[in-house]
N, C-alpha and C positions, 0 to 999 in steps of 0.2 A: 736556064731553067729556074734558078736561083731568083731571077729578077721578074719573074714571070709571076712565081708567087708571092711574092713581097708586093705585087702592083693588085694582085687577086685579093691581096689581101687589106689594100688601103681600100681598094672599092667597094669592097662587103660591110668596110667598116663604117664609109663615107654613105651607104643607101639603110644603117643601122638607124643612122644620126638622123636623117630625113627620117624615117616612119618612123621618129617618136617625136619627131619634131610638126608630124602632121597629124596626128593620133591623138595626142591633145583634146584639142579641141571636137575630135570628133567624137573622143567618150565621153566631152563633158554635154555636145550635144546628144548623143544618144542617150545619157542620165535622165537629162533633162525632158527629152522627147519633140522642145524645140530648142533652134538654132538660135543659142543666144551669145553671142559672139563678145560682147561687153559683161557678163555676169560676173568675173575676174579677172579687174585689170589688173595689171602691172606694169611696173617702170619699162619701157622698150630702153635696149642699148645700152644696160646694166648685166655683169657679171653676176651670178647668185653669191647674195649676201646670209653666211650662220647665224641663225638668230639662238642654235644651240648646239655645243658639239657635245660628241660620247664625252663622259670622262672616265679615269681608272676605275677599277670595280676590282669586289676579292667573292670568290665564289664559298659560300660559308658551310659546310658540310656538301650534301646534292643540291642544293637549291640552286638554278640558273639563275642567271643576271639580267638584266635588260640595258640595251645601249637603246641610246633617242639621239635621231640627226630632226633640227628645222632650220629651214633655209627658205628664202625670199630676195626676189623671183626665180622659180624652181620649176621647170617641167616635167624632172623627174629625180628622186635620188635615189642612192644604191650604195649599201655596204661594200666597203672591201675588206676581207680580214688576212691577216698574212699572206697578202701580194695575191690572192685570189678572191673573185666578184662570188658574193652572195647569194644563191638561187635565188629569182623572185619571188617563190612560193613564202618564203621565209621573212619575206619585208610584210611588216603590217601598217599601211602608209594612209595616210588622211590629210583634205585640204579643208581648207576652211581660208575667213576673211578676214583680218586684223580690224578689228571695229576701232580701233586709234589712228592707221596711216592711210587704211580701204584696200592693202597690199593682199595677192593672195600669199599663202603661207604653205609649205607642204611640212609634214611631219612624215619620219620614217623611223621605226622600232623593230627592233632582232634581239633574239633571246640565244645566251652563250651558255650551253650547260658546262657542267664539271668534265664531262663526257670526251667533250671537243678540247678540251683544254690540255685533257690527259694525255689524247692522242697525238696532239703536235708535236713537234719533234727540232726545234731551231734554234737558232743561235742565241737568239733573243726570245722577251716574254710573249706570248700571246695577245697580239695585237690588233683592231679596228680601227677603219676610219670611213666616213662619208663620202663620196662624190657625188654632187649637184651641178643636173645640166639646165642652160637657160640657152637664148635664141642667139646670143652672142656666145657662149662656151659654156667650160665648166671650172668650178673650185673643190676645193679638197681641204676637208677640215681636221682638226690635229689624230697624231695619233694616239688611243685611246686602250691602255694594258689590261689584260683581265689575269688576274693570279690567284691560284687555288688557295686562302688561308687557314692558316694551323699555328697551333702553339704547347712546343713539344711541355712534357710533364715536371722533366726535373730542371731543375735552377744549375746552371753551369757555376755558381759560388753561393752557397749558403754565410748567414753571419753567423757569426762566430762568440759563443758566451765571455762573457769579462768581468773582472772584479777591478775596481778602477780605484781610488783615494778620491775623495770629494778635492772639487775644484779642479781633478785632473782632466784630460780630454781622453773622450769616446768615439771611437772611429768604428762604425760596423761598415762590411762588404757586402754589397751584391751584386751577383752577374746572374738576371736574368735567366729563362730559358730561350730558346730560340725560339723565334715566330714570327711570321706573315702574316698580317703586319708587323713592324718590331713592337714588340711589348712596352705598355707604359708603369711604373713601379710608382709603386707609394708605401710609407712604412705604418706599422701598426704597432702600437704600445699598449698591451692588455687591453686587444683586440679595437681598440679606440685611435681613430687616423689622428698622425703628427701634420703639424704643418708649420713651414717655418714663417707662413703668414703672421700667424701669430705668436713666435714664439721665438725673437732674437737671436737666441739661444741654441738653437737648432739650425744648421744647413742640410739641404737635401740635395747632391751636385748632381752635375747631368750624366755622370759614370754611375748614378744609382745607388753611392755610398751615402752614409749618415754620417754625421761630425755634428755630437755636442760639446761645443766648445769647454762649457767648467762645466764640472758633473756634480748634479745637486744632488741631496739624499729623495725628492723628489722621482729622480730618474730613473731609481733602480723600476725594475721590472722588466717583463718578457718584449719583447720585442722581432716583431716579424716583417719580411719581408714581402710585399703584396704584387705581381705581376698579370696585368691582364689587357688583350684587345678584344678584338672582335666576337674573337670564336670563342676563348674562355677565360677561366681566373685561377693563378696559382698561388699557394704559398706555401711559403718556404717554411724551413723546421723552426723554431722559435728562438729566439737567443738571450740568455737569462743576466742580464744586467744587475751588477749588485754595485751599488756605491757604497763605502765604507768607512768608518773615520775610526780613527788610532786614537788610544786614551789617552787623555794628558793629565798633570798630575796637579791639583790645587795647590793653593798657595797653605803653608804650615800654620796649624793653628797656635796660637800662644803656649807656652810650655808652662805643664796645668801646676797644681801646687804639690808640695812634697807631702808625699801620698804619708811618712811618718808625724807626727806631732812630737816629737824630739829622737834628735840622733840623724844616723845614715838612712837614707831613702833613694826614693825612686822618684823622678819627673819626666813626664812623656811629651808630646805633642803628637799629632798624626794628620793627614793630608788623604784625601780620598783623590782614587782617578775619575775626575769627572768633569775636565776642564778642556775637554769635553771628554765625554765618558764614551767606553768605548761602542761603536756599533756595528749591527753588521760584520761580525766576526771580524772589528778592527783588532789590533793588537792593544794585551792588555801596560800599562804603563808599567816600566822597569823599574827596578828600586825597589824601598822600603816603603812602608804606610806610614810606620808608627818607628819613632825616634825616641830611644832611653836613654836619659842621664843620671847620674849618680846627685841628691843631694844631701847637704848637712843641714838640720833645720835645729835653730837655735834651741835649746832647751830651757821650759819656763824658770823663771826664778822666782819665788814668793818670798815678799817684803816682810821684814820683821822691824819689830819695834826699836826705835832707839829709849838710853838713857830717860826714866823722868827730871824731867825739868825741876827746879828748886821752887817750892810752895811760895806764893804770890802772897803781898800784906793782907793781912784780916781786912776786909773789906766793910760798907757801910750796911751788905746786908749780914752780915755776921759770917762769911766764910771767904775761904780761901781756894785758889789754883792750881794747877799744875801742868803739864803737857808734857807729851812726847812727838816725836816725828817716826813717821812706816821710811824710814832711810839704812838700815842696818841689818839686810841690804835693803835697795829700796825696788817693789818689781819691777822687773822685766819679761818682756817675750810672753806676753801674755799668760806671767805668773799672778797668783792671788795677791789682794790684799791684805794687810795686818785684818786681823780678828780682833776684836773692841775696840774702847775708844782712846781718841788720841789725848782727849781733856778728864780732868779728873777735879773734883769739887767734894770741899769737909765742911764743917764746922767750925769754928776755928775760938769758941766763948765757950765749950762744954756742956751747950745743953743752956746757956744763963740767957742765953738772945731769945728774947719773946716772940725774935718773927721766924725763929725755927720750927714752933709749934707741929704745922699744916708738915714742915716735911719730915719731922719726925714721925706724923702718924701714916704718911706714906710708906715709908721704912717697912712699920711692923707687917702693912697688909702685901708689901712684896714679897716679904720675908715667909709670911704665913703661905703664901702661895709657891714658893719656892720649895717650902717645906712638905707640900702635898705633893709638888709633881715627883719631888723625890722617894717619895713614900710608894706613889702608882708606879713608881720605876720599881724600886726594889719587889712590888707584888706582880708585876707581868715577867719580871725575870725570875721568883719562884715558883712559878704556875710552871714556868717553860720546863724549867730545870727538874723538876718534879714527874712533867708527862713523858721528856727526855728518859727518865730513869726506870721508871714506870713502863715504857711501853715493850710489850710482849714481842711484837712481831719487829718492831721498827718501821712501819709502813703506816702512812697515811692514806690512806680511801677516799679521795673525794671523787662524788657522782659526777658523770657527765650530764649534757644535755639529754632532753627528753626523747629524740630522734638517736640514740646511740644503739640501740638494739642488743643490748645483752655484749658488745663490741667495744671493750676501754682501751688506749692508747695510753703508756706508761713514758714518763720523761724521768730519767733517773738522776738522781744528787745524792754526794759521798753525804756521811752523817757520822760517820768512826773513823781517827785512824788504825792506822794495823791491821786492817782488813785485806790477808793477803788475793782476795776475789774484788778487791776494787780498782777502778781503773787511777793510773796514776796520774796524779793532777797536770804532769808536765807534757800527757800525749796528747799525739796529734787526735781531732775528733775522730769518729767510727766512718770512714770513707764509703763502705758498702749500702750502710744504711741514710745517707745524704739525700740531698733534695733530686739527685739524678734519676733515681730509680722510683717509679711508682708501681714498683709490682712488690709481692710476697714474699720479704727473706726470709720471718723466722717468729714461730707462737711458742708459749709454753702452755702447758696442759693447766687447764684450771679445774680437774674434775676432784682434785684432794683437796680436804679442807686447808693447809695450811698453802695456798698460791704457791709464796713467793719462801718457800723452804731453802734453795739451794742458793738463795742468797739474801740471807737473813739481817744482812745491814744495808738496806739501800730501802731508800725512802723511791719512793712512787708518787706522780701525780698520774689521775686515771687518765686516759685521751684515747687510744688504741693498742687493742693488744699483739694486732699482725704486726707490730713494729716493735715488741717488745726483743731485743738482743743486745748484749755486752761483748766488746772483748777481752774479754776474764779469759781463767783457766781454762784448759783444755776440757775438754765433754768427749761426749763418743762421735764418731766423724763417720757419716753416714758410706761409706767406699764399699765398689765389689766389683770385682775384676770382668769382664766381660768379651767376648770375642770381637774381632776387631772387624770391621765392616768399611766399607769405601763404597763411592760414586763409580757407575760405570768409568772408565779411562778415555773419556771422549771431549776434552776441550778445545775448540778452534781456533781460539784466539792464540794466537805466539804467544805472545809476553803471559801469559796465564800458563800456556803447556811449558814454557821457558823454566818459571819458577818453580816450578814442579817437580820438574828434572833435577834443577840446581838442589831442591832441597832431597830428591834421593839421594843423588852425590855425595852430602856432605857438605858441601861446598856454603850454606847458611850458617857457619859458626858461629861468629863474631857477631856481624850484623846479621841477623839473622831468627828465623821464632825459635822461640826459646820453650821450650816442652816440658812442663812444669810435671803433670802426670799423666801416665796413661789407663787412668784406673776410671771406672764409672762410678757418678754420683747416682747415689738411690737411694729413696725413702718409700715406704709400702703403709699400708692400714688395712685394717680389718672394717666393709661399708655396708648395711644394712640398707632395709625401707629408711630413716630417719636421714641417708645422705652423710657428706662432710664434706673434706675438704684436704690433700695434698700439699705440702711446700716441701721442696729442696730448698736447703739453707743455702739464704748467702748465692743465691744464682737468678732471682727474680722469677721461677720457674713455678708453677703452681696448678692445681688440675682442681675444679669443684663438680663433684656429684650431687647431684638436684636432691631433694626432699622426693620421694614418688623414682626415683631411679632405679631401684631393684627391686624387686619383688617382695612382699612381704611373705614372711619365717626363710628370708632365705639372704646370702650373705656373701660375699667376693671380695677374697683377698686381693686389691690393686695394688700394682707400684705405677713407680716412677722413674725411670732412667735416665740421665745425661750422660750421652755416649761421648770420650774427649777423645783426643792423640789426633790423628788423622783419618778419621772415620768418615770421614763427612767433607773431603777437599776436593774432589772430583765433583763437579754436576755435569747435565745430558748433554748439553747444548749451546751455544756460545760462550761468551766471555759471563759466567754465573758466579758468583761469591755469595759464601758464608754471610746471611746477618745475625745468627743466632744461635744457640746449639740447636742440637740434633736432642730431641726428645721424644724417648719412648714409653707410653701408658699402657697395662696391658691389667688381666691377661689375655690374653689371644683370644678364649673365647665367653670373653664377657658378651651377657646379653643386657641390655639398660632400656629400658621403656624411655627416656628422653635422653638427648644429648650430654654430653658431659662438658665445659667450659675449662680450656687448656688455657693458659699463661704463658705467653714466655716473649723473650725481651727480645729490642731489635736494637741496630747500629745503624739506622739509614734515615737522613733528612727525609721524608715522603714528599715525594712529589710525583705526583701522576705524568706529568710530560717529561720527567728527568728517569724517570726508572720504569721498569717494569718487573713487579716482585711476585713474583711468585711459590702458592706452596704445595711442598713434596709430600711424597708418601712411599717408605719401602715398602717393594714387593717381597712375594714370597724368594725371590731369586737375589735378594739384595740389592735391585737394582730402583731406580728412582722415577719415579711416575708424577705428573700434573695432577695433583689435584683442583685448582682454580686459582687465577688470577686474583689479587686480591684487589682488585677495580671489577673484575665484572663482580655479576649474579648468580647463584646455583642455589638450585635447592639442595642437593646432598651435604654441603656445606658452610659455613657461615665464616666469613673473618672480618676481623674489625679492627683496623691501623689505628692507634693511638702513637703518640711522638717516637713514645719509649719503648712500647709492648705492641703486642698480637693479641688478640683475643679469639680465641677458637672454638666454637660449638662444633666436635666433632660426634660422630656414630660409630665411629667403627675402631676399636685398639689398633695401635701401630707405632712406628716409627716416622712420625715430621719434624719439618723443618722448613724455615724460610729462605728465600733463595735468590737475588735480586741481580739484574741482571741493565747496567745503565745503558740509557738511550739516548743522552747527551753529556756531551763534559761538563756540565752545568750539574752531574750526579752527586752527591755527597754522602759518604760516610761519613759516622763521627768515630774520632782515635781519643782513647784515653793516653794522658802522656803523666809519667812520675818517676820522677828521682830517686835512687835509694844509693846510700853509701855504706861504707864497711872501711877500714882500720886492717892492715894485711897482717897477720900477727908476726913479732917479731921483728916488724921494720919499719922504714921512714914512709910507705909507699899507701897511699890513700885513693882506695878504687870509689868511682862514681858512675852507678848504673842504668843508663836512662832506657823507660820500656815505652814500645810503642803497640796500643791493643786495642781491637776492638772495644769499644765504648759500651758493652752487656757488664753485667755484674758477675757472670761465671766465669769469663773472660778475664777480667782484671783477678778474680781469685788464686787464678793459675801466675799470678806474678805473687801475690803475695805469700804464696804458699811455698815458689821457689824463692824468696827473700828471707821467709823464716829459716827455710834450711842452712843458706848463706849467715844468716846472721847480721843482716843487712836495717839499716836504719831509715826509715820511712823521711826524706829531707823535706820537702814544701807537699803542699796541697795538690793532689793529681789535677791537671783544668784538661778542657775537651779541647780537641781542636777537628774543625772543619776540613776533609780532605777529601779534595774535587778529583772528579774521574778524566782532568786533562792531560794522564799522560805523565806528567811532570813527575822528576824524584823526591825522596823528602830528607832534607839535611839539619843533623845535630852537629851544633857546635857549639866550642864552651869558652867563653869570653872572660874578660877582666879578673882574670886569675892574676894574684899580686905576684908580682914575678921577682920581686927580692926576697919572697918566702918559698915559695913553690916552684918545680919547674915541672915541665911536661915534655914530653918526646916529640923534635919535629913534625911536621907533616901529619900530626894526629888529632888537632885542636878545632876539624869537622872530618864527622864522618856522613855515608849519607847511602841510605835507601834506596832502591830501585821502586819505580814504581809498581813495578808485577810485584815485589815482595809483599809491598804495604799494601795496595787495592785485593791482592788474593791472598792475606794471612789467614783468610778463613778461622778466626777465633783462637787463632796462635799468638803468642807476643813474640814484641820482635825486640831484641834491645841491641846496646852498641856500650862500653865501658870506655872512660876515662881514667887512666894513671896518673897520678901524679904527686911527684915526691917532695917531701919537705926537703931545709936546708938544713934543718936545726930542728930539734927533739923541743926546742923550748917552743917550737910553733904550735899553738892547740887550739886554733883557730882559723876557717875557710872558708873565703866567702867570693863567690862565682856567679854565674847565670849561666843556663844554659839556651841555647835558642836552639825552637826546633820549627822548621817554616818548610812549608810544598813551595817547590820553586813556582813565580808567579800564582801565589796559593794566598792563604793565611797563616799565622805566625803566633806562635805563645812563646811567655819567656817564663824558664823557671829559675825562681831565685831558691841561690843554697847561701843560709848562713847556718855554721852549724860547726859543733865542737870537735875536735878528730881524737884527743886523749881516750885512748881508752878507758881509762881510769875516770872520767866523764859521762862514758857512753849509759844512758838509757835503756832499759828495757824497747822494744821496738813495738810500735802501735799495730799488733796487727790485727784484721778486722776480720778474722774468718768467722769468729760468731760461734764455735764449736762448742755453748754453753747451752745449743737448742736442742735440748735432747727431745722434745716433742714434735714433732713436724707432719701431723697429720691430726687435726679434729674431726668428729664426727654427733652427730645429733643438732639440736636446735642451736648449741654453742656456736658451730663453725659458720651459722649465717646471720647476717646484719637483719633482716627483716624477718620477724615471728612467722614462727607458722600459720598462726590463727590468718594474722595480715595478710598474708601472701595467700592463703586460700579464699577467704574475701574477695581479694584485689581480682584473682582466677577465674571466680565462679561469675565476679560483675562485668568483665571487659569479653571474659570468653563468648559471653550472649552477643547473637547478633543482633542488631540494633540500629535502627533504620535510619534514628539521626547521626548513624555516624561513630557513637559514642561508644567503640569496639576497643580490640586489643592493636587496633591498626594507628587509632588515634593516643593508647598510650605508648606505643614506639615512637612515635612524629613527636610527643613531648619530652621523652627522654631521651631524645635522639638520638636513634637507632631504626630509624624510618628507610633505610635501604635493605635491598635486598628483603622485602616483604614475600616474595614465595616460598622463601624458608621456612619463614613461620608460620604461613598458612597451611604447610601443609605438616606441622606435629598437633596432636591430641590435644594440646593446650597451648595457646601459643604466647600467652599471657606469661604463664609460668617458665618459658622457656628464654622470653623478655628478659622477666625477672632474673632468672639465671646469670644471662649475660651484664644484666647491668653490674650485678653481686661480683661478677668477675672484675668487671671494671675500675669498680669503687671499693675493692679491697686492700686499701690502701690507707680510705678515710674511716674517720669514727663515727660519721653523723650520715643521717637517712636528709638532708633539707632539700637535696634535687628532687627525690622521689616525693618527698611532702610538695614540694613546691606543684610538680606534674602534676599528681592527685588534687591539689587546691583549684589550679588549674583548668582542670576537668569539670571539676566541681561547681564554677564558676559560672561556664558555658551549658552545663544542663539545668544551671536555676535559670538561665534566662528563658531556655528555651519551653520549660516543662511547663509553666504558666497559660502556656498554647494549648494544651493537651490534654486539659482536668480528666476527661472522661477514658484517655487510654489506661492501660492496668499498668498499676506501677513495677518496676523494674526492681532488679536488685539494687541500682545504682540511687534509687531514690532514697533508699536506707542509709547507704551509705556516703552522704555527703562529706566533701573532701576534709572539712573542721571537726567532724566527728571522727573521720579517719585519724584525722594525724592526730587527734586526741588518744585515739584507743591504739594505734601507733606507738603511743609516747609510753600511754599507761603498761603495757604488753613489752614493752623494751625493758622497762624497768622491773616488772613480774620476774621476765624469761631469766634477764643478768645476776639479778639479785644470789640464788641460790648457788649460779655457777663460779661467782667470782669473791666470795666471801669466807676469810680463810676462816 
């Protein structure tokens, strides 16, 4: 049975073979219509030869694919795909004639959807291939895969970010995603393709990873991974490449010269890291900068005369010689010269020599003239001695410049001694009042005829009166106790909430702030329509009420309060610090037609990409509230960073304060640093007390006020030092102590800071003491350095020479200034610029004015051109300018910016108004800027006259 069908079945196959072997020719004659038997030859007695087989294919989302079979000579072709025939419905087949060989040609085409692909089910891929029959058999052309492509989303290895050292090697990863086809990868560098075509330096392997060989500062940047075939394109998460270089340290400068001109000194050199400097958050270079030696610099010695010489024979002109030699000693070390001459010539006939004549009548007219200067000597030294004796007040008045505005600056010089109110010639200067501070210590009242009554022997030059202060006797000392307030308890940062803790504890004694008082500074006035002016002594701290600020017949008692102790340690929100005090102006409910201009000092290098400062305002609940950014804008408030101060145009009474908050280690605060020593009574033991405080002037007061009570001795000059928000501690230690005279306690010769202490003192001082005992009662002499450096920071050194006898010791320089028993002006006295002026200046900028020439254009010259929708939107915005500037420049004696700005102005509307004949003239055409600063000048000198003349 078996064989039966197997013979059924070669014979169905063998009469297949024949009707398409005869069929041929009969479709192409029935195409034709006749029998054309030669229309397509071909080779007889040839196998069919592929003129083109299927190849792979990838089916790309639905789209189907197309396979093409052409073969020659061909009777018929026919797909097979996975081991079964292709219906013929599904061949779309075409002959045509090779117009090169004259061969017929058959083409055959089938379309593979996604469909068909999905559905198979085998061991192997989905595969096609051709069978072509000719008169002698058939051929079979290759086989030909169809695969569904795709390429999954995520990357089986993303790269991976690196901080490398230049020169060193970069190795990124990647492994592709999966996909059909396999994915091809290329890398992107800030979105820009690598290629190691051009770039040596670069390999790109066939595992798809990166290797730059040395890594240049070039290379840093992002860097991605790029994967794509057919179907799509991926990329990977980006990976952030940072090359880096570590500082190195220059070569030492020459060691400079001895900073004394005779005696013990000082010689330095120093060395910057910049060889190469560091980048790239490389490391910064270890070590020192700056290198101290001790020098001895030889002391001048001025040459004196030796012996005269024995007179020389009477010579042929009638006189005689003599000489000396400058050897006795002779200088050195760039000592003087003898004074007159080393030769000496007489007479030597009496007058009998005829050719003496000529120089005897020289003689008399030297002599005559000798005799006069002596004469205008003796009369300029009785005039002196005479006005000396004569004078009522002891004060000299001279005018300032024309631009002083009723505002003199006083430079003071002793003139008597015995004067138990004068300062003593061996103290150190007035540290408060120094070039550090440009804000408001300290006025006296000029409204009594006699000024300068309460210190009746000090001569005066005029220059400014906001700086007039001594540290004389005690005065009245503005204090009043006040309830104690703090920050919400909400700090995030550790090392901030750290020290905080530690200082409830106890645990800051030693090293640690030092809490001078817990009392508030305050000073008050009585402020009319006519305005003035607030200072807290001695704190930099200062409040000015405008001209036009309160209402007229009506009158508000203000203060002013500096709230100390720990009032103000807590801020809302991250790692925030103290840069100023806490100052409060009230009363509560003052009403003011314009702004008021607040004062008050800061501790912070400014820098907009290094900080973000910010300032407060207590609520009614004691808690602390944003009032603005001091980078951005707001109408409701105004601020204005200068180095050292704030300036603030506020609206509303309250409690502020400044608040800053670093944004990179590159932040700076400034530290005041100063020495004070003391003598232990009763013993060999000599304390040395170094403070560390915020860089404000009320800050530093709180050291000096606890020195006073100690008894403590002001030793070198306080210097600033730079202290960066990197974290680092900051260490005192005390050096070149002569150790055959003094000795000190192991282990105690540095001490050292945490950095939460010092970045969050918040206006506290922090100090740290040294002990150390003589050997011998006959030691009355000590002389040290102190160094006090932020680790990898900056570095000051303080030098102590200085007497330890008590029996020696000085009165102590302190600078508290408590001789300012005035501290509050009011009327035209307490501002630099007239009234008349300043309503002028008002009524000509406040017009609006088409070319421009508004109160917009005198902000943009006195630079204060930010933040203009502030002042656009007060009543005058001229005047409120002015204000601010009066805040700013209360410091100097002269108006020449504001002359300058108005000349300025002045300058630009003569050119322009020449255009214009027929417009109506303005107020500004009146007042041209030469006329102004004239009537400026004249109205400065009016207003001062009356107020400042005892």
């Amino acid at each position: 049975m078996g064989a039966l069908t197997k013979g059924r079945y070669l014979s169905i196959t063998g009469l297949l073979l024949l009707l398409l072997c005869f069929s041929a020719p009969v479709i192409s004659k029935g195409a034709a219509g006749v029998a054309q038997p030669e229309a397509l030859p071909s080779v007889q007695g040839t196998l069919p030869h592929f003129i083109q087989e299927p190849e792979d294919a990838y089916i790309v989302k639905s789209n189907p694919i197309k396979l093409r079979c052409r073969a020659t000579p061909a009777l018929q072709i026919f797909f097979k795909c996975n081991g079964e025939w292709v219906h013929q419905n599904e061949h779309f087949s075409q002959e045509y004639k090779d117009l090169n060989t004259g061969l017929r040609v058959r083409e055959v085409m089938i379309n593979v959807s996604r469909q068909q692909v999905e559905d198979f089910h085998g061991p192997e891929d989905y595969w096609c291939l051709c069978v072509a029959w000719s008169h002698l058999g058939t051929s079979k052309s290759r086989k030909a895969t169809v695969r569904i492509a795709y390429l999954r989303k995520n990357f089986e290895q993303d790269p991976q970010g690196k901080e490398v050292p230049i020169n060193g090697m970069i190795v990124l990863h990647c492994r592709p995603p999966e996909g059909v086809p396999m994915a091809e990868v290329e890398w992107l560098k800030n979105e820009e393709p690598l290629s190691a075509l051009t770039d040596d330096n670069i390999d790109t392997r066939a595992d798809h990873n990166l290797i730059i060989n040395e890594a240049r500062l070039s290379d840093s940047g992002n860097y991605t991974c790029m994967a794509s075939n057919i179907v799509a394109k991926r990329r990977s998460a980006s990976a952030s490449v940072i090359v880096f270089v570590n500082g190195g340290w220059s070569l030492w400068t020459e060691w400079s010269s001895c900073n004394v001109p005779c005696g013990r000194g000082i010689q330095k050199r120093s060395r910057t890291c910049t060889n190469p400097a560091p980048l790239n958050g490389g490391a910064f270079c270890e070590g020192m900068s700056v290198q101290k030696i001790t020098c001895n610099a030889l002391c001048p010695i001025d040459g004196g005369w030796d012996e005269w010489s024995e007179w020389t024979v009477c010579s042929s002109q009638c006189d005689r010689q003599r000489s000396r030699e400058c050897d006795s000693p002779a200088p050195k070390h760039r000592g003087r010269m003898c004074e007159g001459s080393g030769k000496s010539t007489e007479n030597c006939t009496d007058g009998l020599c005829t050719q003496s004549m000529d120089s005897s009548n020289d003689v008399a007219l030297y002599s005559g003239l000798g005799a006069g200067i002596i004469a205008v000597v003796i009369l300029v030294v009785a005039v002196m001695l005479y006005r000396k004796n004569h004078s009522e007040y002891g004060v000299d008045v001279i005018d300032s410049s024309a631009l002083t505005g009723g505002f003199q600056s006083f430079n003071f010089k002793t003139t008597r001694q015995g004067n138990p109110l004068l300062l003593n010639s061996s103290m150190q200067p007035d540290l408060t009042v120094g070039r550090t501070y440009s804000t408001p210590l300290c006025f006296h009242d000029s409204s009594d005829k006699e000024l300068f009554d309460p210190l009746p022997d000090i001569k005066v030059k005029v220059q400014s009166s906001f700086m007039v202060s001594l540290a004389v006797a005690d005065r009245a000392e503005f204090h009043a106790k006040g309830p104690a307030e703090t920050f919400p308890r909400d700090v995030t940062r550790d090392y901030c909430g750290s020290t905080l803790d530690r200082r409830k504890k106890g645990l800051l004694t030693l090293n640690g702030p030092f809490h001078a008082s817990k009392e508030q500074l305050r000073t008050s006035g009585l402020f009319g329509h006519p305005g003035g002016r607030l200072v807290v002594p001695n704190t930099g701290v200062g409040l000015l009420v405008p001209h036009g600020a309160v209402a007229e017949n009506l009158s508000w008692e203000m203060y002013m309060v500096i709230n100390q102790g720990e009032a103000s340690v807590q801020t809302l929100e991250g790692c925030e610090i103290l840069l100023g005090p806490e100052v409060t102006y009230g009363p509560p409910g003052l009403d003011l037609f314009c702004p008021v201009a607040m004062t008050i000092p800061h501790c912070a290098e400014v820098d907009a990409e290094n900080w973000n400062i910010q300032l407060k305002r207590k609520t009614q609940d004691s808690k602390w509230e944003d009032v603005m950014s001091v980078e951005e804008e707001s109408i409701s408030c105004y601020c204005l960073m200068d180095s050292s101060s704030c300036h603030l145009l506020l609206d509303q009474p309250g409690s502020y304060t400044l608040v800053g908050e670093p944004l990179t280690q590159a932040a700076v605060k400034r530290l005041k640093l100063a020495v004070f020593g003391s003598m232990d009574a009763g013993s060999m033991s000599y304390s040395l007390r170094v403070y560390c405080v915020d860089d404000t002037p009320h800050a530093f007061q709180g050291v000096v006020a606890a020195e006073k009570t100690r008894g403590g001795q002001l030793l070198e000059e306080p210097k600033m030092l730079p202290f960066r928000a990197n974290t680092f501690s900051l260490q005192v230690s005390i050096q070149d102590v002569p150790q055959f005279l003094w000795s000190i306690k192991p282990f105690t010769t540095c001490q050292e800071f945490s950095f939460p202490q010092v970045w969050c003192s918040n206006q506290q001082p922090l100090h740290c003491a040294f002990s150390l005992e003589r050997y011998s009662p006959a030691t009355t002499q000590l002389s040290c350095k102190i160094s006090v450096r932020q680790v990898k920071g900056h570095e000051q050194i303080l030098q102590v020479y200085t007497a330890v006898d008590e029996t020696e010791k000085e009165s102590v320089p302190f600078f508290m200034q408590t001789d300012c028993t005035v501290t509050s002006q009011t009327g035209p006295k307490a501002f630099k610029i007239p009234l008349s002026i300043r309503q002028r200046i008002c009524a000509t900028f406040d017009t609006a004015n088409a070319k421009g020439k508004d109160w917009q254009l005198l902000a943009q010259k006195l630079h204060l051109d930010r933040n203009l929708g502030y002042f656009a939107k007060q009543r005058s915005p001229s005047a409120v300018i002015l204000s601010l500037w009066e805040a700013r420049h209360q410091d100097t004696a002269d108006l020449d910016s504001l002359a300058s700005a108005l000349e300025e102005i002045g300058k630009i509307h003569s050119k322009s108004s020449p255009k214009d004949q027929d417009e109506p003239e303005s107020d500004f055409n009146h007042i041209q800027a030469g006329s102004l600063c004239g009537k400026l000048t004249n109205e400065t000198t009016d207003d001062s006259a009356p107020e400042y003349t005892g």
